[in-house]
DOZAVEX-443941 format. One line per 3 residues: their letters; for each residue x, y, z of N, C-alpha, C, O. Coordinates in steps of 0.02 Angstrom, whole numbers, padded with zeros to 5 digits. Example, Ala and Ser with C-alpha at 12.3 -4.5 7.8 and 13.67 -1.06 7.14 Angstrom:
as) 00660/-00284/00390/00615/-00225/00390/00660/-00165/00390/00712/-00166/00423 | 00642/-00112/00354/00684/-00053/00357/00645/00002/00394/00670/00057/00402
! end
This chain:
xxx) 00814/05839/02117/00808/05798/02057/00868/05753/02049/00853/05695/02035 | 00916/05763/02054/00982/05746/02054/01004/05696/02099/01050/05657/02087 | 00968/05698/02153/00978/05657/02237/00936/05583/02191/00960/05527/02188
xxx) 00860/05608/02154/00810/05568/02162/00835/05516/02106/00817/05457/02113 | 00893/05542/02026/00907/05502/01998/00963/05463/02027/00968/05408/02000 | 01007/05475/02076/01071/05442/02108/01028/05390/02138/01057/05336/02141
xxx) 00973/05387/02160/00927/05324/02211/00917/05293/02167/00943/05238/02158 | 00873/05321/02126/00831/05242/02070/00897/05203/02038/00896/05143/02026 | 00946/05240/02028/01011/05212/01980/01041/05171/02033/01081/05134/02004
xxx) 01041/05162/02081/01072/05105/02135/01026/05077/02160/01046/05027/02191 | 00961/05086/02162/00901/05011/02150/00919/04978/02119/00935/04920/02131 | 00924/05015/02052/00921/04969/02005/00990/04914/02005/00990/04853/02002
xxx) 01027/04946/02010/01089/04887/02012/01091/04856/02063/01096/04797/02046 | 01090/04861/02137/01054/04826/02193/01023/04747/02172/01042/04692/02192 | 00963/04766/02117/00903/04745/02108/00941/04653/02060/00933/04593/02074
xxx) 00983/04693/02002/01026/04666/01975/01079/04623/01981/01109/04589/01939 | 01088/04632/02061/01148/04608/02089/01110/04538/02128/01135/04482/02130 | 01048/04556/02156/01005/04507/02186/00991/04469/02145/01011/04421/02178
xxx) 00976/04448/02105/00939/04431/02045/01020/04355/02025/01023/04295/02042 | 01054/04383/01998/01120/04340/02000/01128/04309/02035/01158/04261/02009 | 01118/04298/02108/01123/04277/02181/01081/04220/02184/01104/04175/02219
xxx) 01020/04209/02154/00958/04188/02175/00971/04105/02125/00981/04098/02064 | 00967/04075/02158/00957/03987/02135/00879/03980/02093/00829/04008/02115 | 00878/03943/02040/00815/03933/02022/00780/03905/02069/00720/03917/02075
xxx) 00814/03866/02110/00756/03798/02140/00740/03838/02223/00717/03805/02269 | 00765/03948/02236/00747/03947/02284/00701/04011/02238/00694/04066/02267 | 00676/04004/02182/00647/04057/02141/00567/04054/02171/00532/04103/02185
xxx) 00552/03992/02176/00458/03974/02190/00444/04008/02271/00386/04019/02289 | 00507/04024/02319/00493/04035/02388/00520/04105/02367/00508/04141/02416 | 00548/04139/02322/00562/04212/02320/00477/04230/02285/00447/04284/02284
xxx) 00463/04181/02266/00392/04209/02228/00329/04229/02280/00292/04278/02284 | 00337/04153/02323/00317/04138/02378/00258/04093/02362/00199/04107/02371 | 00271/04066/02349/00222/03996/02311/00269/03932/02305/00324/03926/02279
xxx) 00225/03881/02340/00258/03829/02351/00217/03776/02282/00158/03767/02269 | 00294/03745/02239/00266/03709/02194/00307/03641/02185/00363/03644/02211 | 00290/03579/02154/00333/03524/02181/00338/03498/02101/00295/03494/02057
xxx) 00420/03480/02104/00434/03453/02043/00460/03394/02053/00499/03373/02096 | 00422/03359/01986/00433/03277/01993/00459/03260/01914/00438/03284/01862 | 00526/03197/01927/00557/03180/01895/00519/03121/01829/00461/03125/01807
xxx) 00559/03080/01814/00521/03030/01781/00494/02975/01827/00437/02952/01828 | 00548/02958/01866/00532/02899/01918/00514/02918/01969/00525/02874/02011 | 00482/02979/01998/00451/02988/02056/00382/03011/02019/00337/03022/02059
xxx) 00367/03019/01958/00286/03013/01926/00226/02960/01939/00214/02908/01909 | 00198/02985/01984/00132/02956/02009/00116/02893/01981/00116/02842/02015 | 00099/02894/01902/00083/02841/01867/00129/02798/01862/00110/02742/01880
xxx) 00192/02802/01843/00238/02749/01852/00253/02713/01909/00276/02656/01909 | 00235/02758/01977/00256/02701/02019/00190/02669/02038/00193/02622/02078 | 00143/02685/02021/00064/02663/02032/00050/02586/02056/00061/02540/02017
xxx) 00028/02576/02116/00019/02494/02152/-00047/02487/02169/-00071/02470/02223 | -00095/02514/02081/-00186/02507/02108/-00152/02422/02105/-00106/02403/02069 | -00186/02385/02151/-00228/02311/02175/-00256/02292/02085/-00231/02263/02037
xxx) -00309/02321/02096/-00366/02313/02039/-00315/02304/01946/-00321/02259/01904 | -00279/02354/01944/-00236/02364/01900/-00191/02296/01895/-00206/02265/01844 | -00145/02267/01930/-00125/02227/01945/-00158/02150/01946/-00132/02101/01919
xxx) -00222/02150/01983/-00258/02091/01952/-00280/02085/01885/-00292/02031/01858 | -00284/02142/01856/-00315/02145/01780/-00249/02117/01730/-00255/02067/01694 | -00203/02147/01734/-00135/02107/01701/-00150/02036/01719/-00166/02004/01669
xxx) -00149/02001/01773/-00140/01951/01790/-00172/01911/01741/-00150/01872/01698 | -00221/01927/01755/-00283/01895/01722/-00287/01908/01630/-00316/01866/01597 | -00264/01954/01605/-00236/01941/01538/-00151/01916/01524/-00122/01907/01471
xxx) -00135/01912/01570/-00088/01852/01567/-00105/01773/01562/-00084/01736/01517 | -00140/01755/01609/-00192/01695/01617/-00220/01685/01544/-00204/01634/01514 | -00251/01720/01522/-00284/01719/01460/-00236/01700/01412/-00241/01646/01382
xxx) -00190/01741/01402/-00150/01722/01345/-00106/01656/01368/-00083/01629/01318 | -00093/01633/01413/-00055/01574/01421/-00113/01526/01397/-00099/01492/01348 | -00180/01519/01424/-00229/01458/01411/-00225/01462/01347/-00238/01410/01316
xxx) -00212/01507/01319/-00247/01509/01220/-00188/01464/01202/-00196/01413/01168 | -00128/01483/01227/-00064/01467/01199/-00085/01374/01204/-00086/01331/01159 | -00100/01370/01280/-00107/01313/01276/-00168/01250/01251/-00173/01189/01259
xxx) -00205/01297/01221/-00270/01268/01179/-00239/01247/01105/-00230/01192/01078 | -00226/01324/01083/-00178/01313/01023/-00119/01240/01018/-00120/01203/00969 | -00075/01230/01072/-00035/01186/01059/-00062/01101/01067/-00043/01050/01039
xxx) -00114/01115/01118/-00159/01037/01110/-00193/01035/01063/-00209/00977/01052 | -00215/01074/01025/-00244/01056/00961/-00209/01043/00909/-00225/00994/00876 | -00147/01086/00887/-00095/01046/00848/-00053/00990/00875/00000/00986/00845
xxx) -00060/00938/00932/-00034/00903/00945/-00098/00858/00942/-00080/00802/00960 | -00151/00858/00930/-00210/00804/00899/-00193/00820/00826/-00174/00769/00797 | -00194/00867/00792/-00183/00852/00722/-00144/00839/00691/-00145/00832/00630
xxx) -00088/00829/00739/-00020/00798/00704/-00019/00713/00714/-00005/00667/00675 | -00043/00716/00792/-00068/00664/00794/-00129/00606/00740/-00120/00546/00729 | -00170/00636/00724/-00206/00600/00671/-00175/00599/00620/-00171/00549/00583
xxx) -00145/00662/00608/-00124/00633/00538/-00074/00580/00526/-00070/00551/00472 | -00027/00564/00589/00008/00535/00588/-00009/00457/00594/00024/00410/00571 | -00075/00454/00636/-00098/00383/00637/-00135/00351/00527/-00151/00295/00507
xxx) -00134/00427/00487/-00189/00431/00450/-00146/00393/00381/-00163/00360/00332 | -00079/00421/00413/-00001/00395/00366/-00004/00324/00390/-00022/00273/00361 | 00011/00330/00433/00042/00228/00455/-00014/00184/00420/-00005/00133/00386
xxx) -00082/00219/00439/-00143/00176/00389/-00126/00172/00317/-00123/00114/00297 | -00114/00215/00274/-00117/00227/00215/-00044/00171/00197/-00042/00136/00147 | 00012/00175/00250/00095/00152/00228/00071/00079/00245/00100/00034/00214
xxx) 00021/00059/00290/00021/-00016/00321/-00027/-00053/00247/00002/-00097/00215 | -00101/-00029/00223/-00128/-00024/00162/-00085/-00030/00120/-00078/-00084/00091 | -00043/00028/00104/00002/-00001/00058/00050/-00061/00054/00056/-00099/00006
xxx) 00082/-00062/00107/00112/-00132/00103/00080/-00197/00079/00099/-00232/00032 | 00031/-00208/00118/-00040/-00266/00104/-00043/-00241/00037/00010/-00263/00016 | -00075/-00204/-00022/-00070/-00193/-00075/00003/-00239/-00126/00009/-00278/-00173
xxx) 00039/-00210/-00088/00095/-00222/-00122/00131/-00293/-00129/00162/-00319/-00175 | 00117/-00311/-00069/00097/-00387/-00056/00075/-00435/-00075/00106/-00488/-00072 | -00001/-00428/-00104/-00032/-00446/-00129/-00017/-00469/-00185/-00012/-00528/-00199
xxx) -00005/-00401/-00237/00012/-00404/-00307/00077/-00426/-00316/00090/-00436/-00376 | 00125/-00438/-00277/00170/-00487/-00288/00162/-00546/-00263/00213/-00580/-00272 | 00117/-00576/-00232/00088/-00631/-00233/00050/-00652/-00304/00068/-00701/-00336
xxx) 00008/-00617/-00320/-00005/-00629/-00346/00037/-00640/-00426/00043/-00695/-00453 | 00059/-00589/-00449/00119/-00576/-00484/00160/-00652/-00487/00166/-00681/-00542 | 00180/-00675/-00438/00244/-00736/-00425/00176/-00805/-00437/00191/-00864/-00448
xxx) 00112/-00782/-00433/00091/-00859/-00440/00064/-00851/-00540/00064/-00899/-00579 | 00050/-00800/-00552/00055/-00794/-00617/00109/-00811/-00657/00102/-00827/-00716 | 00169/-00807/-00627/00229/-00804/-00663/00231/-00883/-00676/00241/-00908/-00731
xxx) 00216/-00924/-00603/00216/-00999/-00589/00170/-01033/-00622/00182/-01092/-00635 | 00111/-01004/-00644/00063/-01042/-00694/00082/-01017/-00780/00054/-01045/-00828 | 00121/-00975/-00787/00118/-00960/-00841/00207/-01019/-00870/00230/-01035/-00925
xxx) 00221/-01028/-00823/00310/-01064/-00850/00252/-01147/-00841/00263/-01197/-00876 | 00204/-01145/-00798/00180/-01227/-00813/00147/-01223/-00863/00158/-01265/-00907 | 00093/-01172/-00876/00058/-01191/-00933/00035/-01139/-00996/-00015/-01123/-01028
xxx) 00116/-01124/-00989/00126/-01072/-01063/00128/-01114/-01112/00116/-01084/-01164 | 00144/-01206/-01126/00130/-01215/-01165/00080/-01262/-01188/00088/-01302/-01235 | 00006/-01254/-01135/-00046/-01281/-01140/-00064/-01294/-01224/-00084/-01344/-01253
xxx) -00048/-01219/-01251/-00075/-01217/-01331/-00049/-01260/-01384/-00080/-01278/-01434 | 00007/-01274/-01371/00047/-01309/-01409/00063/-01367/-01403/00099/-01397/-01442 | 00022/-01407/-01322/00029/-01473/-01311/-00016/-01488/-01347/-00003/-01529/-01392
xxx) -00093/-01456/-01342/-00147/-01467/-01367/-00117/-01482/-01428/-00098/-01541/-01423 | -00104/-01463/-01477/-00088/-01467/-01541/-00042/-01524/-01574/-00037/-01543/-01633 | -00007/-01547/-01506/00044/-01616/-01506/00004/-01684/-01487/00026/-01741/-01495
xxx) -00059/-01666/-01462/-00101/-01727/-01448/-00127/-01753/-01512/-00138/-01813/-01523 | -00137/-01710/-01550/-00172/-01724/-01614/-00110/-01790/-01655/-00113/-01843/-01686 | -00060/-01740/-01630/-00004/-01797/-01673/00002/-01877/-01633/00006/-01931/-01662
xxx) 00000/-01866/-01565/-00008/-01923/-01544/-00069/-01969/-01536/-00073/-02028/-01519 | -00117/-01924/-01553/-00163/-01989/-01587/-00170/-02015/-01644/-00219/-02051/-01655 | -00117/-02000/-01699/-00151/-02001/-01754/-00085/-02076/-01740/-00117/-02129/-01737
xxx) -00013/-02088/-01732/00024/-02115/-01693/-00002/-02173/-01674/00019/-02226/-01698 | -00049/-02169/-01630/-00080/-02214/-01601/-00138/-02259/-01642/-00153/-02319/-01640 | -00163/-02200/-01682/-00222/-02249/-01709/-00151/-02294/-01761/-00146/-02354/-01746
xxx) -00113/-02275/-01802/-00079/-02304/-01855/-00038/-02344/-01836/00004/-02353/-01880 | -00023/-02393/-01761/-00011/-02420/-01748/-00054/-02458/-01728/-00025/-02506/-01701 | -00111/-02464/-01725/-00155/-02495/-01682/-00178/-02546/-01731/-00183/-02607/-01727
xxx) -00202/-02470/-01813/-00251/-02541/-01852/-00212/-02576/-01908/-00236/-02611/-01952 | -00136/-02556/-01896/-00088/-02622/-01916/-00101/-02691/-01905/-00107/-02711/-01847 | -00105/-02734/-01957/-00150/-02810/-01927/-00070/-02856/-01906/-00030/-02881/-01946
xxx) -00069/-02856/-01854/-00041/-02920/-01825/00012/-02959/-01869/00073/-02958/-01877 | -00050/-03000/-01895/-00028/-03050/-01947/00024/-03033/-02008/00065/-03073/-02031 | 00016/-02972/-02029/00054/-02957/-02089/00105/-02937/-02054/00165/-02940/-02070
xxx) 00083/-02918/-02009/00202/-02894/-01981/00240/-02937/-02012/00282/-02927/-02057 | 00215/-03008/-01974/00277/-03052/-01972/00274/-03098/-02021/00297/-03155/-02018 | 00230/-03060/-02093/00259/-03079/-02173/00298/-03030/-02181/00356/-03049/-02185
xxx) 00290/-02958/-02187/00347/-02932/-02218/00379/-02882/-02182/00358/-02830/-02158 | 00425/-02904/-02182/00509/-02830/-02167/00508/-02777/-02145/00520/-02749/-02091 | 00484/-02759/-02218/00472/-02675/-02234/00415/-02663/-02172/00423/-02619/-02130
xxx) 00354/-02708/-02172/00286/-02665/-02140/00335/-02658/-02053/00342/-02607/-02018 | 00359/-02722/-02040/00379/-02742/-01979/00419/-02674/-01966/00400/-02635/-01921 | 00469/-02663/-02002/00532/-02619/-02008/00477/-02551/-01986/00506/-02522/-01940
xxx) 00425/-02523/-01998/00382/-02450/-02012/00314/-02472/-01966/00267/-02432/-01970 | 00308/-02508/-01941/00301/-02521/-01883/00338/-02502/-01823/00326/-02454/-01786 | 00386/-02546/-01817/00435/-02534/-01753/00467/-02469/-01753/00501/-02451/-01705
xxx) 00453/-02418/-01827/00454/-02348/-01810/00412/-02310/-01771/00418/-02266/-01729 | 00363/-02343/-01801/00290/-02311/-01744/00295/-02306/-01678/00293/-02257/-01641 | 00303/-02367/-01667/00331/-02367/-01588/00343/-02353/-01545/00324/-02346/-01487
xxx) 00419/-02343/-01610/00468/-02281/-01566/00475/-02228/-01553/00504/-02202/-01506 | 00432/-02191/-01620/00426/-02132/-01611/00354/-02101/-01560/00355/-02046/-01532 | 00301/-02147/-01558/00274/-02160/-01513/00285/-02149/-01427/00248/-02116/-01390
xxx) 00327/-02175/-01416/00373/-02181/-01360/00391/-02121/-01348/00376/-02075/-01309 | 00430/-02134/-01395/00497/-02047/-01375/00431/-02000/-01371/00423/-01979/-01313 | 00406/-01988/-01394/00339/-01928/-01403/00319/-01932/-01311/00325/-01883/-01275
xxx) 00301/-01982/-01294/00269/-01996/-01246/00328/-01968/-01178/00307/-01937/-01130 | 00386/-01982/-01185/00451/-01947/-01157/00429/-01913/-01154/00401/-01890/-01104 | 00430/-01888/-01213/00443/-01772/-01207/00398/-01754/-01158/00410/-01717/-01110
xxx) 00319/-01793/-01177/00267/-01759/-01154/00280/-01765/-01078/00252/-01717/-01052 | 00312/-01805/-01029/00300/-01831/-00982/00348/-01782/-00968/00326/-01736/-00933 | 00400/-01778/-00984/00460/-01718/-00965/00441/-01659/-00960/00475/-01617/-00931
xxx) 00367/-01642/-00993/00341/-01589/-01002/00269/-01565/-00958/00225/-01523/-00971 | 00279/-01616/-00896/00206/-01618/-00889/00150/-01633/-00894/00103/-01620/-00857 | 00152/-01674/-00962/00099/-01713/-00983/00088/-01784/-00973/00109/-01832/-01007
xxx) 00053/-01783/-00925/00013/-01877/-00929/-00022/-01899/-00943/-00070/-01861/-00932 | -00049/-01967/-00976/-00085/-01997/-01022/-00138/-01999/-00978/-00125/-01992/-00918 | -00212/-02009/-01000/-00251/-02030/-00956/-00264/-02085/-00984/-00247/-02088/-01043
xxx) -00300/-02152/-00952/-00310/-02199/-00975/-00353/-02248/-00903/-00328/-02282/-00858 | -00431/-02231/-00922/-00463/-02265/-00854/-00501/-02314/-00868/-00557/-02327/-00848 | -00460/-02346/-00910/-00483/-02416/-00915/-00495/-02458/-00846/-00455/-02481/-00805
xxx) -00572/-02460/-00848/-00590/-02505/-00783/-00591/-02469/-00707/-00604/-02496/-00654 | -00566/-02379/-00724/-00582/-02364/-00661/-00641/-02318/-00639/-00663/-02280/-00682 | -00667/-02318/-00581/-00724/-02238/-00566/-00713/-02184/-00626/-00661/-02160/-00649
xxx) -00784/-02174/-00643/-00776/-02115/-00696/-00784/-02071/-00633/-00811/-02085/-00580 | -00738/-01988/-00665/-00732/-01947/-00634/-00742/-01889/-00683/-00703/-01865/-00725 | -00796/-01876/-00670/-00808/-01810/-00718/-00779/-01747/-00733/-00790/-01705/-00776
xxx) -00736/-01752/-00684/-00662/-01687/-00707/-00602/-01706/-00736/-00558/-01665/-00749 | -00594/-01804/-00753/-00548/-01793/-00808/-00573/-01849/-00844/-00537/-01894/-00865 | -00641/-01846/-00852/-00669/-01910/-00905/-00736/-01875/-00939/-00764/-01827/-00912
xxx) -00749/-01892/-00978/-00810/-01847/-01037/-00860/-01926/-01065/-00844/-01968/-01107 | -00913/-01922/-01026/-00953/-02014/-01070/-00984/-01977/-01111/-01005/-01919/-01110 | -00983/-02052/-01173/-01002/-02025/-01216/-01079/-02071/-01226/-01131/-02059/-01258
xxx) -01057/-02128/-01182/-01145/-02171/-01195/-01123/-02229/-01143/-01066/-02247/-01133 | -01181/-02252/-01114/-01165/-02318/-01051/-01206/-02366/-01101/-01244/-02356/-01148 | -01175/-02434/-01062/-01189/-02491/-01071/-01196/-02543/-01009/-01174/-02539/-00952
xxx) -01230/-02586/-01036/-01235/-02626/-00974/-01179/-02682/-00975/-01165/-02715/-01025 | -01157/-02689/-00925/-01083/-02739/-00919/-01099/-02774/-00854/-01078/-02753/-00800 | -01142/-02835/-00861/-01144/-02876/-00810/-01075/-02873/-00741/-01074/-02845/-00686
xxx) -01029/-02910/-00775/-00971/-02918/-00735/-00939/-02873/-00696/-00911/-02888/-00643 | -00944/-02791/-00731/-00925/-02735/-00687/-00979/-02707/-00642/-01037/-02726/-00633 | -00947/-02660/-00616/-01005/-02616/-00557/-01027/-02565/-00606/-00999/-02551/-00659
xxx) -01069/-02545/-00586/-01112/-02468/-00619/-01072/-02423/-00623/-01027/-02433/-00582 | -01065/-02384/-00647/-01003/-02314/-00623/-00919/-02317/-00661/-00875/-02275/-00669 | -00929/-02385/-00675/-00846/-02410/-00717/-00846/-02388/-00771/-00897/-02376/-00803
xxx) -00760/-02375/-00798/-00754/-02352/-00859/-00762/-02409/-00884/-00728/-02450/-00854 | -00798/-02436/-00934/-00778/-02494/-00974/-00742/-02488/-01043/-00720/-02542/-01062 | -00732/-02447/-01077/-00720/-02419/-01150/-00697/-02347/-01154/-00731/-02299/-01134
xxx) -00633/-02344/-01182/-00597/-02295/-01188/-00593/-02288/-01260/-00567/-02328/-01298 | -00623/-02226/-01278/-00628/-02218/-01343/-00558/-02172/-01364/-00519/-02189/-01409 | -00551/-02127/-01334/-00492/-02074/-01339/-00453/-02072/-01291/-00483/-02068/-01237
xxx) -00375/-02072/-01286/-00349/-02050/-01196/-00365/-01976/-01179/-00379/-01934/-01221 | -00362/-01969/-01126/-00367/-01892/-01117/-00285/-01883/-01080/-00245/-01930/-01075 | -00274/-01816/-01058/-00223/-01799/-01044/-00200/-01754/-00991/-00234/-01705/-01009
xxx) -00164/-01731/-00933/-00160/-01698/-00916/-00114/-01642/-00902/-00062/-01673/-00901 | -00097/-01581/-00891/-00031/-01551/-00895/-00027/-01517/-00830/-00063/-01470/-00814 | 00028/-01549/-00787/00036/-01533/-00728/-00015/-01540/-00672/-00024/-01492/-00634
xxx) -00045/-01593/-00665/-00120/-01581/-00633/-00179/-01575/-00666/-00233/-01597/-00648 | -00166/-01544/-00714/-00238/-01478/-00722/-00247/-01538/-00805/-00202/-01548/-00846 | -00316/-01567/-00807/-00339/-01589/-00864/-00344/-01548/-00925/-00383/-01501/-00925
xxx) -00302/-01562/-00982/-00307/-01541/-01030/-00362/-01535/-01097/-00380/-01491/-01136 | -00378/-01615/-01085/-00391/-01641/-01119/-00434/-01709/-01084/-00407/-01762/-01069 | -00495/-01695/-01076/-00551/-01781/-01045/-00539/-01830/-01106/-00537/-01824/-01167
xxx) -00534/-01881/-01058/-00541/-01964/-01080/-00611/-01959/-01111/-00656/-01931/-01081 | -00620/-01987/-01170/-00682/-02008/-01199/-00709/-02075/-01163/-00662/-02111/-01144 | -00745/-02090/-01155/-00751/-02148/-01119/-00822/-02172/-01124/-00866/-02134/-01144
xxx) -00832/-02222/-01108/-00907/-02287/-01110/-00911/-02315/-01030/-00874/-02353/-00999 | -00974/-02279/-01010/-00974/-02302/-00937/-01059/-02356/-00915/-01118/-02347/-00930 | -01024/-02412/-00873/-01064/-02444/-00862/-01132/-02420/-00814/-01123/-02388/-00762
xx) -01195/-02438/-00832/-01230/-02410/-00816/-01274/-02435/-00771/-01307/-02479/-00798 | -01289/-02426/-00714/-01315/-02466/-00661/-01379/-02482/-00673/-01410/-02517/-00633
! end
């Protein structure tokens, strides 16, 4: 009994002593089974060279580059239009703007000539009345008395000077005694027959007419011979 516990008790430490000795990586051939250990970078899948695998990337690479480049030709037409859509709208506007200062500057130019259309009108009245009160002054009595002569030769003058202003102002007399009636600055009021003239002649000027800057203010009354 004694022999048989002295044996198992130096197996066992034997057993113990082997065991300490033994490398993990020679543990699978003490087992006796052969087994293979793989790292991160010697793992099958990572170093994997399927063909098929490899064309398939490719080809969603391909894909996403064309989109990229669909995408960027289409925002390079819409920047494009819009940009042609501006220069239309900025060129429009200019012409707009153009315009109305054209127009603007010729308003300004008719309104300094004939801002005071209203108020010439209103000065004709004075110069006909002028005119008639010199006219049916008789001759003969001037040159009895002084005084008439003296208020007379006011008429005249003031006559005159009137006729200044108006002319300084744009205004010219009309007076077509004896010429082509023209129906944009003459108004008939009845024809007659006048041997000696042609058909169409002013013969009789009842009223002057007038004009301001061009533009008739005021038609000649007139008596035209009648063919």
């Amino acid at each position: 009994m004694l022999t048989s516990a002295i044996k198992a008790t130096r197996s066992a430490v034997l057993h113990a002593e082997c065991c300490k000795q033994l490398n993990i990586f020679s543990f699978p051939c003490f087992l006796g089974t052969n087994f293979r250990f793989y790292g991160a970078q010697s793992s099958p899948d990572a170093n994997s060279t399927d063909p098929e695998k490899k064309e398939e990337g490719t080809n969603i690479d391909a894909g996403h580059k064309d989109t990229k480049d669909s995408e960027y030709d289409r925002l390079i037409e819409e920047k494009a239009a819009l940009l042609k859509d501006l220069q239309d709208k900025y060129k429009r506007s200019l012409a707009d703007n153009e315009n109305i200062l054209s127009r603007s500057r010729k308003q300004i130019e008719e309104a300094k000539l004939f801002g005071i259309q209203s108020f010439s009108k209103d000065l004709l009245e004075v110069a006909d009345i002028l005119r008639k009160a010199t006219e049916t002054v008789p001759k003969e009595e001037i040159e009895k008395s002084v005084t008439l002569k003296n208020l007379y030769d006011g008429l005249l003058m003031t006559e005159a000077q009137l006729q200044k202003v108006f002319k300084k102002n744009g205004l010219e007399k009309i007076n077509p005694i004896n010429e082509k009636f023209d129906p944009y600055s003459h108004e008939a009021l009845f024809q007659l027959a006048f041997p000696d003239k042609d058909a169409g002649t002013v013969a009789i000027v009842e009223k002057v007419g007038y004009k301001l800057n061009g533009r008739t203010l005021r038609p000649a009354l007139v008596g035209v011979v009648k063919g």
